[in-house]
C-alpha positions in Angstrom: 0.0 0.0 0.0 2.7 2.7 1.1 4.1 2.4 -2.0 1.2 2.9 -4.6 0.0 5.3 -1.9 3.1 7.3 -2.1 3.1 7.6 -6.2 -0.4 8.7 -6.4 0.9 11.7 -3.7 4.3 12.2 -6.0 2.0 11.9 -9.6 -0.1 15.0 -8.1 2.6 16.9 -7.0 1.9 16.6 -3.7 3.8 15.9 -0.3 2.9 14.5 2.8 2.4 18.1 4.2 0.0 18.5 1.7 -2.6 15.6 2.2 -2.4 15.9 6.2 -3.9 19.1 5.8 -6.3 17.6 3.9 -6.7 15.0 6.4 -6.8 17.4 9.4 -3.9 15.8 11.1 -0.3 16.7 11.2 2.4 15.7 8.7 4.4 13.0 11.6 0.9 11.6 11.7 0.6 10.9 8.0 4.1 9.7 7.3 3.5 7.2 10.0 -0.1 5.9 8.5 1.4 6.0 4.7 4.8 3.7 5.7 2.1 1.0 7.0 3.4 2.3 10.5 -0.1 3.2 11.6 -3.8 2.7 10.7 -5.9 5.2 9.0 -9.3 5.8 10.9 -12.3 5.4 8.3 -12.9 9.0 8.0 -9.4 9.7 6.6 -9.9 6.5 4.5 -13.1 8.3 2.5 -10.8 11.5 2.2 -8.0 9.7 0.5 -10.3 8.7 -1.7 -11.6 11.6 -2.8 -8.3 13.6 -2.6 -7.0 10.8 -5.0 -10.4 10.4 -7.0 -10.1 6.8 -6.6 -12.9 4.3 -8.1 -14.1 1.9 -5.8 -12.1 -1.2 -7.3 -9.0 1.2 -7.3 -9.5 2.0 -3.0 -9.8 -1.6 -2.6 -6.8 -2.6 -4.3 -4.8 0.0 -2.6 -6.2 -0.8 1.0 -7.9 -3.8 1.0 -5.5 -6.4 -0.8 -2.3 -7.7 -0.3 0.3 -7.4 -2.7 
């Protein structure tokens, strides 16, 4: 997940600073939970995918099955 998770941040030009503000949690907090260091809560879940305007199939892959 981190990984894929970290491209579609880098493809949009985007850092982690970027989508924890989005998030509405701080940056430490978000570097944590994309590394597979921490959970995200549900709530942050639905915002990743609409900051990433991902498809339902696509948000499964990315969270839901392991590579």
């Amino acid at each position: 997940m981190s990984n894929y998770l970290k491209s579609l941040r880098v493809r949009q030009g985007l850092h982690q600073e970027d989508i924890a503000k989005l998030l509405g949690i701080a940056s430490c907090s978000y570097s944590l939970k994309e590394t597979g260091k921490r959970d995200f809560s549900i709530a942050e879940l639905k915002k990743i995918k609409d900051i990433f305007e991902l498809n339902s199939e696509e948000f499964c892959e990315v969270f839901f099955e392991e590579n």
